[in-house]
N, C-alpha and C positions, 0 to 999 in steps of 0.2 A: 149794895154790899154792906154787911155790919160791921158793924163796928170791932168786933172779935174778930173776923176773917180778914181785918185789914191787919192788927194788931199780928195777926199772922205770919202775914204774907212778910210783913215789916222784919219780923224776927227769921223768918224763913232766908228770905234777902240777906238779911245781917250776918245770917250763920253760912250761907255761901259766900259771902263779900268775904270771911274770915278764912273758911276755907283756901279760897283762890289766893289771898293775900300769903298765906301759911308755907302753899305751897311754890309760892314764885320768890321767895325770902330761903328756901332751902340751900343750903353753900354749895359751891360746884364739888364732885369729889376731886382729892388731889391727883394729880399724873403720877403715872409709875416709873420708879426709877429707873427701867429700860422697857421697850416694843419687845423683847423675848419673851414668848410663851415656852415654859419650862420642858415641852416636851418637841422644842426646835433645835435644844440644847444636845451636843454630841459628846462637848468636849468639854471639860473643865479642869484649868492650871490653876493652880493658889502654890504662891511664891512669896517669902517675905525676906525682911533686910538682912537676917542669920543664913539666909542660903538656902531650907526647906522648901523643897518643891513637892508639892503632890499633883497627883495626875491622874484626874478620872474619867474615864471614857465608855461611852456610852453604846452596850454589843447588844445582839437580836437576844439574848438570854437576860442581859442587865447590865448594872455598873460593874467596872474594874478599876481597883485603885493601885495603880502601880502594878498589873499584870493579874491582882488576885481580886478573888469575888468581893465586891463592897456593899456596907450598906446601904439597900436602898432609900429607907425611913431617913435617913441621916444626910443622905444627898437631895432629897423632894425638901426635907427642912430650910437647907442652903438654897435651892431653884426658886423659895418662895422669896428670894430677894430680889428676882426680875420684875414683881409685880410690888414690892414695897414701894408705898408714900414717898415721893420725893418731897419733902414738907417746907421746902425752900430751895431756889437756885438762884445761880448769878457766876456770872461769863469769869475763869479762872484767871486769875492778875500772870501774868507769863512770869514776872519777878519776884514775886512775894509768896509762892506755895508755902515759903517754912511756916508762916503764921498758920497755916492748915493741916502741919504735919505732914505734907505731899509734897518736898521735897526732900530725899527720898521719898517716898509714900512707904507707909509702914508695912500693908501687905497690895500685894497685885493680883486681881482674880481675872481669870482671862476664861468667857463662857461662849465658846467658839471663837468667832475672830474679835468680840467686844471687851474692851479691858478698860476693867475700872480699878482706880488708883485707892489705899482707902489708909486715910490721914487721921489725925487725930480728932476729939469731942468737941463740940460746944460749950466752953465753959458754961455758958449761963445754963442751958438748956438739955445738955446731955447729948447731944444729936451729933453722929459720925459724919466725919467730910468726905465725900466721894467724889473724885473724880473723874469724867469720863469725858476723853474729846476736851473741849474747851470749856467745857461746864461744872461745875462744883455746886454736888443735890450736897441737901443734910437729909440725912434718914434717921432712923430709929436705930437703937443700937444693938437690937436685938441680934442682929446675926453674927457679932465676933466671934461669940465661942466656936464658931462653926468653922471658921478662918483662918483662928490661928490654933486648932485642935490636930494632935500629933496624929501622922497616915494612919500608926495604928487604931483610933479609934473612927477610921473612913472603914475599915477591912470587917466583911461580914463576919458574924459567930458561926464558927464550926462546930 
């Protein structure tokens, strides 16, 4: 074997040792805030501490928000919270929810029989407390507006 074709093989080796390395160093992805797939979803309550309840329910035509047509763009926006990043948890303290804004919880979304409590931000880091069961995820905060947004803008354009 020459000398070049060993040089080779060596760099060839190196550049798959790199590879393999590369890819067993990849981070796990994170868990989703809930096992709901968006389109197992029938029913959706959002209630918060002023008394607003909305109510969307899910017919063989589409959503209805409180009896009338809803948006649907507007409702797939909020369902993509079944699959948001739980980006940290840890087992909810029975005694101390205030330090997380969940007691009360500021709004309650209930998507079918699952309700999650949803407290206040992460100082440091921005990130919503959620509750659910005996667990508190931090998520992204993207979905409030969606939450505490008044029924009329759940209600399709006519």
């Amino acid at each position: 074997m020459s000398r070049r074709t060993l040089i080779n093989l060596l760099l060839f080796l190196a550049v798959g040792l790199l590879g393999l390395l590369t890819w067993r160093l990849q981070p796990q992805p994170l868990p989703a805030l809930t096992e709901l797939h968006p389109e197992q979803i029938k029913q959706i309550v959002i209630k918060d501490r002023a008394g607003r309840e909305i109510r969307l329910t899910r017919q063989s035509g589409g959503w209805l928000v409180n009896g009338s047509p809803a948006d649907t763009e507007r409702i797939d926006q909020l369902l993509g919270l079944c699959h948001t990043p739980s980006l940290k948890r840890f087992p909810a303290p029975a005694d101390n929810l205030q330090q997380f804004g969940l007691a009360p919880p500021m709004i309650l979304l209930q998507l079918n029989d699952l309700i999650l409590a949803f407290g206040s931000t992460d100082p440091v880091q921005g990130w919503r407390y959620v509750r659910i069961d005996n667990q508190i995820h931090l998520i992204g905060d993207g979905f409030h507006h969606h939450l505490t947004a008044a029924p009329s803008e759940y209600r399709a354009e006519q």
